[in-house]
N, C-alpha and C positions, 0 to 999 in steps of 0.2 A: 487541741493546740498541737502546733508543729514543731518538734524540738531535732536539734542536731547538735553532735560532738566531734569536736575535734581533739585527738589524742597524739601528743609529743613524748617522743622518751621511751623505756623502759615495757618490758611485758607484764610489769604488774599495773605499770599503770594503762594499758591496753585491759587489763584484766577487770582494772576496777572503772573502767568507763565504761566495759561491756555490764559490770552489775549494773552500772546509771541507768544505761540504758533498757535492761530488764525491769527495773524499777519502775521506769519512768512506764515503758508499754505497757506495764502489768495496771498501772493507773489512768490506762486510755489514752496517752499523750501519742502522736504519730511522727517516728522514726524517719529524719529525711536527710539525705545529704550535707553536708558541711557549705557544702556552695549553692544549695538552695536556700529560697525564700522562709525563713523559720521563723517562728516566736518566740523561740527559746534557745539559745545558745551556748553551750557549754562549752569551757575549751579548759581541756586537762592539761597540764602545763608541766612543763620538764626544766630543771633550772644544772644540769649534768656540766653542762659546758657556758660557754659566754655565747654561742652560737644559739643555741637552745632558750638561753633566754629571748635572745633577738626575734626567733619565731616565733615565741610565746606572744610575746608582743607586738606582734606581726599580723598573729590569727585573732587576737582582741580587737584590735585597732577595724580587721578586715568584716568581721560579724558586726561592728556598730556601724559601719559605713553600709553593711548590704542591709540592714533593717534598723534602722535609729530607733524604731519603737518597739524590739524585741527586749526578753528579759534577757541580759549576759551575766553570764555564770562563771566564775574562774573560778578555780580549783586546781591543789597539787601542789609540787614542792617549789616554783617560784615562788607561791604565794606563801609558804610555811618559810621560805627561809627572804623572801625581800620584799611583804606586802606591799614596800612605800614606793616599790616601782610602780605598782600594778597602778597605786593609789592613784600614778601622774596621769593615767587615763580617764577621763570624763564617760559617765556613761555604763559603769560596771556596777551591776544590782547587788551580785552575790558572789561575796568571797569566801571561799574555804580554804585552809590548809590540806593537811595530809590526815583529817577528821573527819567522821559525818559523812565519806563519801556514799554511802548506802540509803544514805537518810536523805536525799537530793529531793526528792518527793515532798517531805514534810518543808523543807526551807522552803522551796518555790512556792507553794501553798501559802506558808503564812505571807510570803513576799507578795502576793496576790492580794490578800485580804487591806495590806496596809501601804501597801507601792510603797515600803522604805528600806533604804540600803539594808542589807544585813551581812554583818563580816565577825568571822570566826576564826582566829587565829590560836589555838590553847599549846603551848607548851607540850610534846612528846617526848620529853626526859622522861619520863616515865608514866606508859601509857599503857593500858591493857589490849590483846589482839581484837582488832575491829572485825568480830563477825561478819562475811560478806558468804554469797553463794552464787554462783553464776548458774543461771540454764545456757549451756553451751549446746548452740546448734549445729557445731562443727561436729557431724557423727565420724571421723575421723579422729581428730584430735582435741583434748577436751585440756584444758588449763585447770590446776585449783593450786591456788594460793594459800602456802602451810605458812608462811612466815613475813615479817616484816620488820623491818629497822637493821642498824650494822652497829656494831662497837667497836670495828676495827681500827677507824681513823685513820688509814690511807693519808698520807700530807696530802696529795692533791685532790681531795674527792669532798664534795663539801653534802655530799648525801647523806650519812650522819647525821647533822645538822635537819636536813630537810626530810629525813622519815624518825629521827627518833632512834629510843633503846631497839633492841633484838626480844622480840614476841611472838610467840609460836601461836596455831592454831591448835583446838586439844588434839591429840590423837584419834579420839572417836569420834568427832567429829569429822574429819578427815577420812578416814577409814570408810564412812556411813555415805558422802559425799560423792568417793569414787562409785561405791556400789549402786549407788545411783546411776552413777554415768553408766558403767559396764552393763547394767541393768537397759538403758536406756540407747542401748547401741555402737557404744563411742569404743573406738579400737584401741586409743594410745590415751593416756595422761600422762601430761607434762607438769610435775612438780614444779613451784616457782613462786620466787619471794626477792627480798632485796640481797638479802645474804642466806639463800637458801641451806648451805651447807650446817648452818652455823641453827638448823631447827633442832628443839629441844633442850637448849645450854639453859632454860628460864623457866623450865619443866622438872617433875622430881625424877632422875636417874630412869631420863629419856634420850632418844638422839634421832637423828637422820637414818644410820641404820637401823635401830629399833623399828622404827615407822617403816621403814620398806623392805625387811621382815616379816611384817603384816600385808602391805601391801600385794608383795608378790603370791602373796596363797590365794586372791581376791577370784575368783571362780570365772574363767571369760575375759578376763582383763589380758590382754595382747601383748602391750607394749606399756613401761615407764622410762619417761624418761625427765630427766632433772635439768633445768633450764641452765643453769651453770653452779660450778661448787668449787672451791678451792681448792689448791694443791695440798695444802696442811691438814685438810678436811679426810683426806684418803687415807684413814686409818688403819689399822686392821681389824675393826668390827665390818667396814666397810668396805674393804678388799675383799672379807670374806661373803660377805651374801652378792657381790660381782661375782667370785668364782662360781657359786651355787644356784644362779637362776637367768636364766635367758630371756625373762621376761623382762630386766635392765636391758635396753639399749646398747647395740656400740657405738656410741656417742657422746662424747663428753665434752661440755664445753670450759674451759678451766683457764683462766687470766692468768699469764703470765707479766702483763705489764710492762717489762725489762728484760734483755740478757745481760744486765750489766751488772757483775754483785755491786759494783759502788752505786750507782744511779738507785734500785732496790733497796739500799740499806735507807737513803734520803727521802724515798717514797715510806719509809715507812711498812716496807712490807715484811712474812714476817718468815720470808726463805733467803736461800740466795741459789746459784745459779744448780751447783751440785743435787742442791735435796730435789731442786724440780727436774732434775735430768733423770734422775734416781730414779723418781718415785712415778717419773710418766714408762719407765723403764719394768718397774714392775707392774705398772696396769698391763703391758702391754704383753707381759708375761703369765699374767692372768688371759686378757683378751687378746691374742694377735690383730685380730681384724678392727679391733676399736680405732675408729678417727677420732682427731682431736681437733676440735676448734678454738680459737686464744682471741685475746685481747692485748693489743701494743698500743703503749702509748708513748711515742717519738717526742722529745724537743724539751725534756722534763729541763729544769734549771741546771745547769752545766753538767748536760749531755755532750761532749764534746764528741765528734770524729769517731774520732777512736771507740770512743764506749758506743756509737751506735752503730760503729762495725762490732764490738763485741755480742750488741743483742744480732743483729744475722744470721753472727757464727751460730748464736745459741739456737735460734730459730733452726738454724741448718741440720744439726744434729737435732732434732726433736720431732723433724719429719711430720707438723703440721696437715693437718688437713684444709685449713681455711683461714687466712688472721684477717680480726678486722681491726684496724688499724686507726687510731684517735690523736691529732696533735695536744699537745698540753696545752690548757686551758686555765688559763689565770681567775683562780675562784677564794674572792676576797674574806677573810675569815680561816682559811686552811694554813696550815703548817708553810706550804710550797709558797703562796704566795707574797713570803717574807723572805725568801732564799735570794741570793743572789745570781748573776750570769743567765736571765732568762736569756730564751733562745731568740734569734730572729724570726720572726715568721716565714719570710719566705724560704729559709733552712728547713723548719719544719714542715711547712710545705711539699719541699723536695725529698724529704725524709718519707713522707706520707705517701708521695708515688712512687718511692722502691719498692715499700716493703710493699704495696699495693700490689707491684710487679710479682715480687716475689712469691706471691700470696696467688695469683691467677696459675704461674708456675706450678707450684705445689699442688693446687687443686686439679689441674689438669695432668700432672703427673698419677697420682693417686687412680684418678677416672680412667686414665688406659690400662691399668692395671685390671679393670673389671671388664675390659673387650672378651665374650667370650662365655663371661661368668654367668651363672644362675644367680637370680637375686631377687626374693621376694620384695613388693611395692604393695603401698594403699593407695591407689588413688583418689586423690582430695578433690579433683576439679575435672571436666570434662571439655574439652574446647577443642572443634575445627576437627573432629575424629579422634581427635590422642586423650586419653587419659594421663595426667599428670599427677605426680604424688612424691611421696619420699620415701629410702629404705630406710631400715631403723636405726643403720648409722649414717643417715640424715640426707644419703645424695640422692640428688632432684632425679629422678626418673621419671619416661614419657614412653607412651607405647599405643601405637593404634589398636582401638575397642572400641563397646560401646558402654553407653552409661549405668549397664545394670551391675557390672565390676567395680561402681562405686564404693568408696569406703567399706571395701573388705578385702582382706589380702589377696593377692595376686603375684604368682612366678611368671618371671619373665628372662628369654637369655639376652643379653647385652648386645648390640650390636654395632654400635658405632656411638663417636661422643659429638654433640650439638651443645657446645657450649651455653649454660650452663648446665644442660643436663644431657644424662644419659638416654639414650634412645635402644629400647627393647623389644623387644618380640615374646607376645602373652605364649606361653604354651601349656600351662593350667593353672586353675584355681587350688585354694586350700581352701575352701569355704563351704 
């Protein structure tokens, strides 16, 4: 049988559709397109924004109409936090929450045996870490998921809700995981979870830095790097193994959210403008060279003018590598969407392609600062003569070669920028 997924959202949930999909080949089923002809269709569902729902239900609707006699599959955090949408679509075999995604194998089976619905929706208030393990074929870069769930509560973020408490993977498990990968080729892992910074707090007198402590002595292992982590998270057990191993990344992806402390204090977040200036102030006194990449989220409930010139400012002085930039999103159940003074949309809108402005600005600023420079790249992809890939603080580099420079490091000097990437000239290997 021919199954296809389609995945909305998040890189864990990228992460846990690639386990599906391991799953599902390891039991003979065959991997086809999203827009092909399948019999089985999955669609991992993202419920982050009001947008994200609309797709979700978008790509349901699209898999019953291109095969009425497939088995459809939903799964993911719509379904964990508003199955009775899902429910309004005629035609859905099997539901899951944010459970059992590992176990996709055994549901469709028994759905097989008895052709009748099967829907599992359990409560994640308190739930143990779902065991998952990916074979990642990307010998580049290689993902594992140490964590899942948030207890932060964010007013606008209705994610809580739809992954649950904070649950760690164990450490040795983790640990045994990577060395697999680095055994198996892979040059980088990417740490990543919901609230990855936040691994270890559900562990006994564990942490995030404890684990990459371990990590960086792992024999062969090139590069870690952490899908994103908080500003509060940057402690000093955590500053300290940054000062001490080069095998961290300079890259860090860390939400800012707001420059505005009043707008911040409403989200619920748990800085305000100073600590995060501070404290991106001593990473970068630790790393000079480290980029930073953020999250904005414009149009929050009475964001007025003023306060989203404050976030700018803040942006401005913080000297950004990359934002990527989210209108507020009205998600029923959260703190926010009982607040007064939401915004206009089309305000947020316009909001959304400043800082978008902004944000190309900044990046292209950053990129001519490397005209000239030496700068080790992996290349992940081979296309049209160029090898394509990324440095380890994250920018896109391109350089004519050929494909045996694949996924292994490669120095190259800089020579001009092609938006978005940098364009290099190889002049040796490290391999």
């Amino acid at each position: 049988m021919k199954f296809a997924i389609e995945t909305l959202g998040c890189k864990v949930n990228t992460y846990e559709s690639n386990v599906m999909m391991d799953v599902l080949k390891n039991k003979g089923y065959e991997f086809v397109d999203f827009n092909s002809l399948a019999d089985i269709y999955i669609i991992n569902t993202c419920t982050v924004t009001n947008n994200a729902d609309h797709k979700s239900m978008k790509m349901i609707r699209q898999a019953i109409k291109r095969n009425p006699d497939a088995i459809i599959i939903v799964v993911g955090c719509l379904v964990q936090t508003n199955h009775e949408l899902v429910d309004t679509i005629d035609g859905v075999d099997i539901i899951l929450g944010n459970i059992d995604k590992s176990l996709i194998g055994n549901y469709i089976e028994t759905y097989l045996e008895n052709r009748q619905q099967i829907k599992k929706i359990e409560d994640i208030c308190d739930v143990d870490f779902e065991e998952m393990k990916l074979n990642n074929s990307n010998r580049t870069r290689a993902f594992v998921k140490i964590q899942d769930g948030c207890n932060n509560y964010c007013s606008y973020c209705i994610i809580p809700f739809a992954r649950g408490n904070v649950r760690s993977k164990k450490r040795e498990v983790v640990i045994e995981e990577i060395k697999e990968l680095v055994k198996n080729g892979h040059q980088e892992v990417v740490l990543t979870g919901i609230h990855t910074g936040n691994y270890g707090v559900d562990l006994n007198n564990y942490s995030l830095a404890k684990l990459l402590e371990e990590i960086v002595t792992i024999d062969n292992l090139h590069r870690v790097r952490i899908s994103s982590i908080e500003i509060t998270e940057l402690d000093d057990d955590f500053m300290s193994i940054l000062s001490k191993s080069n095998i961290l990344v300079d890259h860090m992806h860390i939400p800012l959210q707001s420059g505005s402390n009043e707008v911040l204090k409403y989200m619920n977040r748990k800085y305000d403008t100073k600590y995060f200036v501070d404290k991106i102030n001593q990473l970068h006194q630790i790393r000079p060279d480290m980029l930073i990449t953020t999250d904005v989220i414009v149009g929050f409930p009475g964001e007025t003018e003023e306060l989203f010139l404050e976030t700018i400012d803040t942006i401005n002085k913080l000297n950004f590598f990359k934002l990527h930039v989210f209108p507020y999103s009205k998600r029923e159940g959260t703190a926010a969407a009982k607040m007064n003074n939401h915004i206009d949309p089309v305000i947020k809108k316009n909001r959304v392609r400043e800082l978008l402005k902004l944000s190309k600005k900044l990046e292209v600023n950053i990129m001519s600062k490397y005209i000239g420079a030496q700068i080790e790249f992996i290349p992940e992809v081979y296309i049209d003569g160029y090898l394509l890939g990324h440095a380890g603080n994250y920018l896109a580099v391109k350089a004519k070669g050929d494909e045996a420079y694949l996924n292994k490091p490669v120095k190259v000097i800089i020579k001009e920028i092609k938006y978005p990437n940098l364009v290099g000239e190889i002049y040796t290997n490290v391999w």
